[in-house]
Backbone as a printed PyTorch tensor [residue, N CA C, xyz], in Angstrom:
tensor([[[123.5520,  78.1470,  72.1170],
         [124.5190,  79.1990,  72.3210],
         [125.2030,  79.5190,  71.0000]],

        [[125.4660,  80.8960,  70.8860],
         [126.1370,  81.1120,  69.5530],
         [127.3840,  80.7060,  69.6690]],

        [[127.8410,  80.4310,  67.9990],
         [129.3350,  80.0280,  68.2370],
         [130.1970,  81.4810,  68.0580]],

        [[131.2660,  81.5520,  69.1300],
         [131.7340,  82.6560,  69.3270],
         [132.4950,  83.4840,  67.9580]],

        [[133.5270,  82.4960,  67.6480],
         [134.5830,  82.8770,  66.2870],
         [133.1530,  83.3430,  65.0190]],

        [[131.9160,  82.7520,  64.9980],
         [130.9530,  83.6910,  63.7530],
         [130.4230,  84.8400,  64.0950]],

        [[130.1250,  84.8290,  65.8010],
         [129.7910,  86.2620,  66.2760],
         [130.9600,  87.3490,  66.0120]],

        [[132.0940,  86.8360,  65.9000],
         [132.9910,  87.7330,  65.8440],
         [133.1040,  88.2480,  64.9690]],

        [[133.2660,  87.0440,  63.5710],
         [133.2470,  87.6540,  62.1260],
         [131.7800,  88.2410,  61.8480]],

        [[130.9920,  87.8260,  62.5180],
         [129.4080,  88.7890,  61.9180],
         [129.4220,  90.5940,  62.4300]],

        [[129.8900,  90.1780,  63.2020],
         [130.1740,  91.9960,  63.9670],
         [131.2410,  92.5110,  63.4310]],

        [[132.2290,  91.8920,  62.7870],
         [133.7100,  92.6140,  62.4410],
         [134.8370,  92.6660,  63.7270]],

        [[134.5470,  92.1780,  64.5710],
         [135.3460,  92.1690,  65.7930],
         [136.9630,  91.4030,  65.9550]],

        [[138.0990,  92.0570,  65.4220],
         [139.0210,  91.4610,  64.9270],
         [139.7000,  90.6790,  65.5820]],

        [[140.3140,  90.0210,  65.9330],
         [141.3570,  89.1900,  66.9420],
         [142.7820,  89.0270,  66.5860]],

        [[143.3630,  88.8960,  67.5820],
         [144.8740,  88.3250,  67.1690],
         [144.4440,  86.5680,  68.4180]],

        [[144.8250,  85.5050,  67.8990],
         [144.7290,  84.3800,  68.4260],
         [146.2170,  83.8360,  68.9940]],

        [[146.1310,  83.0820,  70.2530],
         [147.3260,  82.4200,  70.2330],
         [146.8940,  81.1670,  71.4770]],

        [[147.3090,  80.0140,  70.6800],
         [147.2690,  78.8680,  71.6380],
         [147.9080,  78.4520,  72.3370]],

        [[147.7230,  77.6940,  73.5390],
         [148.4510,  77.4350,  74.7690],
         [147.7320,  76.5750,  75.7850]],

        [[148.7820,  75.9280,  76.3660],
         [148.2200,  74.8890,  77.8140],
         [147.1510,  75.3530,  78.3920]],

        [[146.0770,  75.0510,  78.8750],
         [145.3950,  75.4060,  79.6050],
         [146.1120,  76.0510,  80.4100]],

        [[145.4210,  76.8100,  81.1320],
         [146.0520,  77.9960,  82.4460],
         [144.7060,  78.8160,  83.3710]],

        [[144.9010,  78.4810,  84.3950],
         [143.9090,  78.7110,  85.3340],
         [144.6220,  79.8320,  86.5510]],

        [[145.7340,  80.1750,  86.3710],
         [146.0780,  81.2340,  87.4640],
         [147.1230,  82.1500,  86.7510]],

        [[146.7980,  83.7950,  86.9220],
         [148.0150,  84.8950,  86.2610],
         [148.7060,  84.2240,  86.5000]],

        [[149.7560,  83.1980,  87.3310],
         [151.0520,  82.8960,  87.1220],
         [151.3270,  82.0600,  86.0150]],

        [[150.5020,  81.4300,  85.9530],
         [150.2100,  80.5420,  84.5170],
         [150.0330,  80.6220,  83.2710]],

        [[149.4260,  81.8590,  83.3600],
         [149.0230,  83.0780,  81.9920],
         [150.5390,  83.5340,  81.9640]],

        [[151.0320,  84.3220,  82.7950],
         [152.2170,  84.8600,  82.7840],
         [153.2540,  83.6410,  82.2680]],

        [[153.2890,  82.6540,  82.4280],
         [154.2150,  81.4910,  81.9980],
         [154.4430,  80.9240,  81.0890]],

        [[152.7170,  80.5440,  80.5780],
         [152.1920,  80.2380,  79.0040],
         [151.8480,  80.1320,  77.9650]],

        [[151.2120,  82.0400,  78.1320],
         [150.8890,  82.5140,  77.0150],
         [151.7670,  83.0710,  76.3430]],

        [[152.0440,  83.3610,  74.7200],
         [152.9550,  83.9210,  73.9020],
         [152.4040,  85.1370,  74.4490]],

        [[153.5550,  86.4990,  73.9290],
         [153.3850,  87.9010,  74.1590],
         [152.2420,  88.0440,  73.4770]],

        [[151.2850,  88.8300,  73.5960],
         [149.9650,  89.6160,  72.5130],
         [150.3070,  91.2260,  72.9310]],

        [[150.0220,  91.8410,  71.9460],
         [149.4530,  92.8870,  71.9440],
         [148.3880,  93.3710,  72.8980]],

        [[148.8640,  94.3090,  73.9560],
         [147.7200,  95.2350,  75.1670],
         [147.1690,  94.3170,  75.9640]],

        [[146.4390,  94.5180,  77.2660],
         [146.6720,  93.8320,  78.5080],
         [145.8140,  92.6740,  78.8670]],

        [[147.0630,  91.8410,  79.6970],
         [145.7960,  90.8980,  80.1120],
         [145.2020,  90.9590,  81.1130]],

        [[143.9380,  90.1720,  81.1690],
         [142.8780,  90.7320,  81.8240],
         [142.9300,  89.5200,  82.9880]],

        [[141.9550,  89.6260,  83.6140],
         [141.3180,  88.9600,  85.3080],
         [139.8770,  89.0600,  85.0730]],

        [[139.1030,  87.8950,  85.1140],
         [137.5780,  87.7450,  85.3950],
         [137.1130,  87.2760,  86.5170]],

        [[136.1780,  88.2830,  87.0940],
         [135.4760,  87.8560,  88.2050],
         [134.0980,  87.7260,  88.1250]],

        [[133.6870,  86.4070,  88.2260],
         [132.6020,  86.1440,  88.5320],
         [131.2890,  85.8480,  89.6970]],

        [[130.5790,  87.0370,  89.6410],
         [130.1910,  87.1960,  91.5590],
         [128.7460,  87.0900,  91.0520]],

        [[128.3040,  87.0230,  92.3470],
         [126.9700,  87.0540,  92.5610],
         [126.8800,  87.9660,  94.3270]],

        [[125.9040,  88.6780,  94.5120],
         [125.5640,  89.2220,  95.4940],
         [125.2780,  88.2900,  96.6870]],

        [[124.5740,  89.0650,  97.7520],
         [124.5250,  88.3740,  98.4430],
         [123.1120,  87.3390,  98.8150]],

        [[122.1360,  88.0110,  98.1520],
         [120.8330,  87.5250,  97.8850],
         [121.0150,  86.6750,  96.7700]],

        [[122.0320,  86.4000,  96.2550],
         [122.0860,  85.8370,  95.0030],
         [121.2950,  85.5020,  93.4890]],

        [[120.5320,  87.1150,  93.8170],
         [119.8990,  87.9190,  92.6520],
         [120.0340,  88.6900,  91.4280]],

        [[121.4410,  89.2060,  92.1090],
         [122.2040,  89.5640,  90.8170],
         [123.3000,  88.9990,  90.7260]],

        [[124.0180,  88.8620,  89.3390],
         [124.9660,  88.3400,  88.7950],
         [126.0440,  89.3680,  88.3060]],

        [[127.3360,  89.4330,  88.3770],
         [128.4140,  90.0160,  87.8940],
         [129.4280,  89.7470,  86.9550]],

        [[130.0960,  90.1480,  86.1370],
         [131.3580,  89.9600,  85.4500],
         [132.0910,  91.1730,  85.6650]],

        [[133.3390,  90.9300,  86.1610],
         [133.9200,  92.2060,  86.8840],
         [135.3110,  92.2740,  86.3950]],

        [[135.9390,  92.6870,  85.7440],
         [137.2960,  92.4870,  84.6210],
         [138.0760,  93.6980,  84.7210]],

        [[139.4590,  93.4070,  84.8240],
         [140.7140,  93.6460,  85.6560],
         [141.8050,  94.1240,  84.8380]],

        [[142.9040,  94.1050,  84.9780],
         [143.9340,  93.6900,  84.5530],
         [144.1860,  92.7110,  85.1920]],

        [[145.3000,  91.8500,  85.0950],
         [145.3070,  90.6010,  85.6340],
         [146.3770,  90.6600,  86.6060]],

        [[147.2000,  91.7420,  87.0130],
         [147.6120,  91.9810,  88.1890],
         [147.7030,  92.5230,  89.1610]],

        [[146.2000,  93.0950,  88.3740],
         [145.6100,  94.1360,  89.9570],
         [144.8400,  93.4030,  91.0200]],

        [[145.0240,  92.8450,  92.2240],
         [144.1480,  92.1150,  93.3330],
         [143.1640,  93.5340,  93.6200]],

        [[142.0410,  92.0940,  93.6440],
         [140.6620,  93.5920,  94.0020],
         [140.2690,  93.1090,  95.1150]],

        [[139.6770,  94.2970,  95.8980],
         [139.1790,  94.3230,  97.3620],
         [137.9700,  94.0970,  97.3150]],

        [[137.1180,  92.6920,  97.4410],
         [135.4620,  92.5540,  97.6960],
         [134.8730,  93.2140,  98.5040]],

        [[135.2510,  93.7840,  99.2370],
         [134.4340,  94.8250,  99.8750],
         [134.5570,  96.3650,  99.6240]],

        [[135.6880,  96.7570,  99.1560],
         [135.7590,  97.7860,  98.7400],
         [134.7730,  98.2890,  97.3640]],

        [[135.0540,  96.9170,  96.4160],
         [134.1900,  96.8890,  95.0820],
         [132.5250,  96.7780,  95.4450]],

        [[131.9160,  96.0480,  96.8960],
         [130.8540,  96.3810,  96.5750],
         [130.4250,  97.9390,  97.2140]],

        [[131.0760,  98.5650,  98.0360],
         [131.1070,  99.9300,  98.3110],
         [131.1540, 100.9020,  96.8640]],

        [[132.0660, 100.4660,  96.0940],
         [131.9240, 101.5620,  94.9210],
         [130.6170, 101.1910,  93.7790]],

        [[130.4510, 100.1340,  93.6720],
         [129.5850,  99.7250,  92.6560],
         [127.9400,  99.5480,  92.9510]],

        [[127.9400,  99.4930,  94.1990],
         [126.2670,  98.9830,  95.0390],
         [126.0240,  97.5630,  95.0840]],

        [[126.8790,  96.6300,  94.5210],
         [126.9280,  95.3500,  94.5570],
         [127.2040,  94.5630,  95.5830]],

        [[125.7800,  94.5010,  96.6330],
         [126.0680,  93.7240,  97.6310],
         [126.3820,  93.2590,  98.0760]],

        [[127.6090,  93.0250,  99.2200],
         [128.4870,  91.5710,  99.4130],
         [128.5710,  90.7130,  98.7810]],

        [[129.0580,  91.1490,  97.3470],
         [130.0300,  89.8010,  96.5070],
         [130.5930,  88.8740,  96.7360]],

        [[130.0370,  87.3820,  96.2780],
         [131.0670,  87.0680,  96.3120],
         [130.9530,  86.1310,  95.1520]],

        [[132.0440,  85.1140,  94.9830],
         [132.4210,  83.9250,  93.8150],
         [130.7330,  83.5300,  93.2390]],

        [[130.3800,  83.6380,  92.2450],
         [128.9410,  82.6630,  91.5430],
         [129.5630,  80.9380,  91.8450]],

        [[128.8770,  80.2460,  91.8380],
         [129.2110,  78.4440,  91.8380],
         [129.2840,  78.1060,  90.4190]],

        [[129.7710,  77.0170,  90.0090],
         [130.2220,  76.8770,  88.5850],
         [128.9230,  76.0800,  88.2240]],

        [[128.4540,  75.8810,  89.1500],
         [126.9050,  75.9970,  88.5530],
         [125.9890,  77.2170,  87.7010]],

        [[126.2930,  78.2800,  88.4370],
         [125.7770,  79.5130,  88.1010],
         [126.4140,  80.1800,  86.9360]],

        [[127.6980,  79.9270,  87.2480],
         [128.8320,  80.0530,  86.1230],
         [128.6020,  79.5830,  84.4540]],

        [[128.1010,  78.7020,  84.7970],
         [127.8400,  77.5870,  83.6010],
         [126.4460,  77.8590,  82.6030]],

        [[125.2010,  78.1680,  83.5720],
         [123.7920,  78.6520,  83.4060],
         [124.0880,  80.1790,  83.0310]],

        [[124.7390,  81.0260,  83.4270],
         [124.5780,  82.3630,  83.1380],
         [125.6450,  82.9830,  82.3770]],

        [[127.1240,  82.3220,  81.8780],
         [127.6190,  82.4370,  80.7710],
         [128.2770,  81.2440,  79.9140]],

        [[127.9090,  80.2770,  80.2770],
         [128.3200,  79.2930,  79.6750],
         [129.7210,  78.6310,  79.8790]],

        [[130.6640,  78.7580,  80.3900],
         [131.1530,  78.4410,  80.7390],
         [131.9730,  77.9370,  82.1240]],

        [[133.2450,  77.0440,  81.8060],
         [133.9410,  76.1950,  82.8320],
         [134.4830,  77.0890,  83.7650]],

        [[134.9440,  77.0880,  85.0530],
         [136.1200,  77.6990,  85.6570],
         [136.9110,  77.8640,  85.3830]],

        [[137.7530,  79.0640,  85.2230],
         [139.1570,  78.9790,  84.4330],
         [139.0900,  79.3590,  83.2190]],

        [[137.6420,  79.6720,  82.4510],
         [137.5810,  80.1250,  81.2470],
         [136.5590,  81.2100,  81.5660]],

        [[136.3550,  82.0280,  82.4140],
         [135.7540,  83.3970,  82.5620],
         [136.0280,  84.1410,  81.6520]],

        [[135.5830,  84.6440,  80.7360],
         [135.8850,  85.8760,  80.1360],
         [135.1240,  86.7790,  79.7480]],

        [[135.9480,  88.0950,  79.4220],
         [134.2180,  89.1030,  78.7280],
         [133.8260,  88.5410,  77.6120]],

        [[134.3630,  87.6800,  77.0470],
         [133.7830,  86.7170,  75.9270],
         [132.6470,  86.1050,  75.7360]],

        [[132.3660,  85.4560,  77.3940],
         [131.4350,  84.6550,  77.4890],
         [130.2070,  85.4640,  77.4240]],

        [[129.9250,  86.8110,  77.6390],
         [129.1570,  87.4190,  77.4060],
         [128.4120,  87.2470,  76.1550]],

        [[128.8350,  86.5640,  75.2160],
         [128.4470,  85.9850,  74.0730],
         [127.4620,  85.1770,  74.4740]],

        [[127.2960,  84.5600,  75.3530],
         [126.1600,  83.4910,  75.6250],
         [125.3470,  83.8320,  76.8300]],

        [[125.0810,  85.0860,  77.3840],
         [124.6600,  85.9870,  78.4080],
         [123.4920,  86.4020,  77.0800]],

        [[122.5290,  85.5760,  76.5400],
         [121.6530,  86.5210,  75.5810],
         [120.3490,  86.9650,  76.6920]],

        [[120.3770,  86.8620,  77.4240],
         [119.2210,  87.0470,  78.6060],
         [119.9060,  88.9050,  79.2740]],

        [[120.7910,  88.7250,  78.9670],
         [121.7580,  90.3140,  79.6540],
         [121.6080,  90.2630,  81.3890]],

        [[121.5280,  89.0670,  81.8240],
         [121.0380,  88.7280,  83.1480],
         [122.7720,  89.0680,  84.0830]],

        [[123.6510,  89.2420,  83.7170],
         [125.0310,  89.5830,  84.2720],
         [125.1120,  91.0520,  83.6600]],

        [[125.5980,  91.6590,  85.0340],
         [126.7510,  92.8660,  84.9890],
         [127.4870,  92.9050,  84.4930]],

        [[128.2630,  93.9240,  83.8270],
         [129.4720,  93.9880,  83.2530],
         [129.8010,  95.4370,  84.3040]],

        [[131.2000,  94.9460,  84.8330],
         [132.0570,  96.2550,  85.3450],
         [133.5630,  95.7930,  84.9820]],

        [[133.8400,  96.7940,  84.0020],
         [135.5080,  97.1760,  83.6990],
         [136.2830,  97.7940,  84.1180]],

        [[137.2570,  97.7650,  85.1280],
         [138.2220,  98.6180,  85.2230],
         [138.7840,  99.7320,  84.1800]],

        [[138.2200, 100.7480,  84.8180],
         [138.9300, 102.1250,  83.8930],
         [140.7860, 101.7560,  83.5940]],

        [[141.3830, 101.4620,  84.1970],
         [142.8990, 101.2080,  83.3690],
         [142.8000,  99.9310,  82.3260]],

        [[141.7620,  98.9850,  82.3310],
         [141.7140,  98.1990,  81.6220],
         [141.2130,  98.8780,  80.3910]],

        [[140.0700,  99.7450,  80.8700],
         [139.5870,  99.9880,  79.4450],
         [140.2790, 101.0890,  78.8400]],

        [[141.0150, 101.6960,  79.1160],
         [142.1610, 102.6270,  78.8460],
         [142.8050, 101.8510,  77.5640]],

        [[143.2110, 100.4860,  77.8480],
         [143.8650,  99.5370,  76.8610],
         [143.9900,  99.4140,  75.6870]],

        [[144.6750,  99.5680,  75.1390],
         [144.7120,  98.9410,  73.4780],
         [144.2590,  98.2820,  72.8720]],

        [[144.1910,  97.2150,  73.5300],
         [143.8670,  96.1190,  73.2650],
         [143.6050,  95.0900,  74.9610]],

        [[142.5030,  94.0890,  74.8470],
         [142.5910,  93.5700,  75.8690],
         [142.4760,  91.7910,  75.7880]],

        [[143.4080,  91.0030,  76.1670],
         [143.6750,  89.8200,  76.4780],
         [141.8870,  89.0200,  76.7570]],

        [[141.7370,  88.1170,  76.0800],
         [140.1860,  87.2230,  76.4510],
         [140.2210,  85.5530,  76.2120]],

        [[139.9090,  85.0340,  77.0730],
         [140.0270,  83.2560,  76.5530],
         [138.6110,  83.4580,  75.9220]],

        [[138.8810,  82.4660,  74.8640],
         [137.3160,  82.8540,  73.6910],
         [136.7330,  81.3380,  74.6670]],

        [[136.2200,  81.3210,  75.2800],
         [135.2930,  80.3510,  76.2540],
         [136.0860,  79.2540,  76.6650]],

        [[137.1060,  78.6840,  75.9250],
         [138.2010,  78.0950,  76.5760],
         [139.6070,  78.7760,  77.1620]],

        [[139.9970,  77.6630,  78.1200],
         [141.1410,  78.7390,  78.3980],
         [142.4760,  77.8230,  77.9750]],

        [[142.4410,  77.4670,  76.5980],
         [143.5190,  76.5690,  76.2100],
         [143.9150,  77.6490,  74.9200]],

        [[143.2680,  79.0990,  75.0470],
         [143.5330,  79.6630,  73.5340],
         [143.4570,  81.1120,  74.6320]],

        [[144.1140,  82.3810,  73.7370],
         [143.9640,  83.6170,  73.9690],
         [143.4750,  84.3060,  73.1210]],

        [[142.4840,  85.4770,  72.8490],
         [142.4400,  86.5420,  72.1320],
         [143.3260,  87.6260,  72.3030]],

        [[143.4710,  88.2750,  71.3880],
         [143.8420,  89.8400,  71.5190],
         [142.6240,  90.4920,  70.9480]],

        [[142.2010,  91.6990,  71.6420],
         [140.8020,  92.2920,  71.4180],
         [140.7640,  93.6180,  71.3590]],

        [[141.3160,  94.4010,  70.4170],
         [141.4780,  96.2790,  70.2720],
         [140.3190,  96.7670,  71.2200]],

        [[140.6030,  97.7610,  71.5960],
         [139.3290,  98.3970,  72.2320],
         [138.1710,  98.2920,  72.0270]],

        [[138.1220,  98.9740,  70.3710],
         [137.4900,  99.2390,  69.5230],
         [136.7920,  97.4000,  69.4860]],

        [[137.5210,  96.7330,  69.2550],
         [136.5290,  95.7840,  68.9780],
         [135.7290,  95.2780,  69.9420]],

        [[136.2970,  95.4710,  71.7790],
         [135.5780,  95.3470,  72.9010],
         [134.0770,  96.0030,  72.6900]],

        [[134.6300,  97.1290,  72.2080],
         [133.5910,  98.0870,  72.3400],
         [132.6790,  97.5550,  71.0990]],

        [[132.9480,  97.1820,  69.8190],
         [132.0000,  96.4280,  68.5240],
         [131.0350,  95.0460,  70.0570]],

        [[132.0790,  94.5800,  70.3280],
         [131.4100,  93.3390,  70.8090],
         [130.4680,  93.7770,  72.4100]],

        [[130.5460,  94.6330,  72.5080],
         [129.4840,  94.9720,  74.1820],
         [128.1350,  95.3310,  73.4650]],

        [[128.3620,  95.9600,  72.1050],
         [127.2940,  96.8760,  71.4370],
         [126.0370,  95.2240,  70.9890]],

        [[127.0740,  94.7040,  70.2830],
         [126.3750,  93.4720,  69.6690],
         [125.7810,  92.6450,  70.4280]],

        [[126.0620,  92.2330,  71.8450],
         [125.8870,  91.7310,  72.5210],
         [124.6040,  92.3440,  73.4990]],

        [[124.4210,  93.4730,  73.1740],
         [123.5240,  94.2350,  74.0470],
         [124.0780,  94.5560,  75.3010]],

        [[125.6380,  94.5760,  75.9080],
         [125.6160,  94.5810,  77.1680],
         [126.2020,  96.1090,  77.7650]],

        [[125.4700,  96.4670,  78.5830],
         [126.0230,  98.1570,  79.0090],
         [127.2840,  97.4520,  79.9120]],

        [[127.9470,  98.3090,  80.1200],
         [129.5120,  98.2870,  81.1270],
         [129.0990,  99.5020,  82.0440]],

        [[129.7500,  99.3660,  82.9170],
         [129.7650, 100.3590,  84.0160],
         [131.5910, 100.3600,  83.8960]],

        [[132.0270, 101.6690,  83.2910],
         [133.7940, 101.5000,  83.6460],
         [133.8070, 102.2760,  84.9800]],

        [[134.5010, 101.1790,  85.8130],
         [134.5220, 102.1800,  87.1630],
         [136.1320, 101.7420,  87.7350]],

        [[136.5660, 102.5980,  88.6760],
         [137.7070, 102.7870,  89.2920],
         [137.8850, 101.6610,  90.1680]],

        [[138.3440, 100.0960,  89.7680],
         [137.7060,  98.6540,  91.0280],
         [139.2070,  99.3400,  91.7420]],

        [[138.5480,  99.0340,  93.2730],
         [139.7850,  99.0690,  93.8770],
         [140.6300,  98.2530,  94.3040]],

        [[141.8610,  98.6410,  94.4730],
         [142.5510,  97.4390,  95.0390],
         [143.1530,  97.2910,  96.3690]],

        [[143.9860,  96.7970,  96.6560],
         [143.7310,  95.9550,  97.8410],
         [144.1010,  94.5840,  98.0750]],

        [[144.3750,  94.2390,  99.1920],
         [144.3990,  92.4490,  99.6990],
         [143.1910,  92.0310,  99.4280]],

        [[143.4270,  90.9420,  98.4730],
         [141.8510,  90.6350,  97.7610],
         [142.3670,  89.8190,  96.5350]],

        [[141.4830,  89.6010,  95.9110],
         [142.0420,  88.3250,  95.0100],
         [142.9020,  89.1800,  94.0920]],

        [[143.6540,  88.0480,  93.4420],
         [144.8520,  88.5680,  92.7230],
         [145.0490,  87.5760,  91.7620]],

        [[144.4600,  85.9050,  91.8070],
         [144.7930,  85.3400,  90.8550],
         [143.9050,  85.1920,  89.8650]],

        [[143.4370,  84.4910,  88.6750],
         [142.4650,  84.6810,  88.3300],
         [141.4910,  83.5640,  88.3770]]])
């Protein structure tokens, strides 16, 4: 797997960094992390229902999304959670460290990418660089350097919300 911080500097993909406790739920993010610059995010990691395709589905981190509503807009079959088995094999990482980051180690392009249009609206967007004991700050612009490098298309679509998960 590549190491993330040289993919970054090989692409030009800038960061603002800031360290912190591990944190596994927005209330925790909200508690622990120093302020950054533009929004933080929510990763969802799904798999369908045939468990054929794979997802990364990214938020703001206080929008709760509706699994059924999202696979109505997207065609993504009754979603639901990947196992941290699957998690682990298809981006490399732990629970609790989801990010569009991990897409860094997705060199197979075997996962979806779907962004929330207000996310990608953003300035900048909040990412644990494969751990979740650290934060990025990530300009658009450099989201957008790092999807290109990575080979990965995005679908920005309207996720809806709803009673539905909310933490991350």
């Amino acid at each position: 797997m590549p190491d993330l911080y040289e993919f970054l500097a090989l692409h030009a993909v800038a960061y603002t960094r800031v360290d912190h406790q591990a944190v596994f739920t927005i209330e925790e993010v909200e508690r622990l992390v120093p302020p950054l610059t533009g929004a933080a995010s929510k990763n969802l990691f799904l798999r369908d229902k045939k468990g054929t395709r794979q997802a990364l589905v990214v938020v703001a981190a206080s929008k709760p999304v509706d699994l059924r509503a999202l696979a109505e807009r997207t065609g993504f079959e009754r979603p639901s959670f990947g196992s941290a088995d699957r998690l682990k094999r298809c981006l490399g990482v732990e629970p609790g460290s989801v990010s569009l980051l991990a897409l860094v180690n997705d060199t197979a392009r075997a996962v979806e990418v779907f962004i929330d249009r207000d996310l990608w609206n953003a300035s900048a967007v909040h990412c644990h660089p494969l751990v979740n004991t650290a934060t990025l700050g990530v300009s658009h612009e450099g989201v957008e350097a790092f999807l290109a490098a990575t080979g990965h298309q995005c679908r920005i679509v309207d996720i809806p919300e709803g009673p539905g998960v909310s933490n991350s």
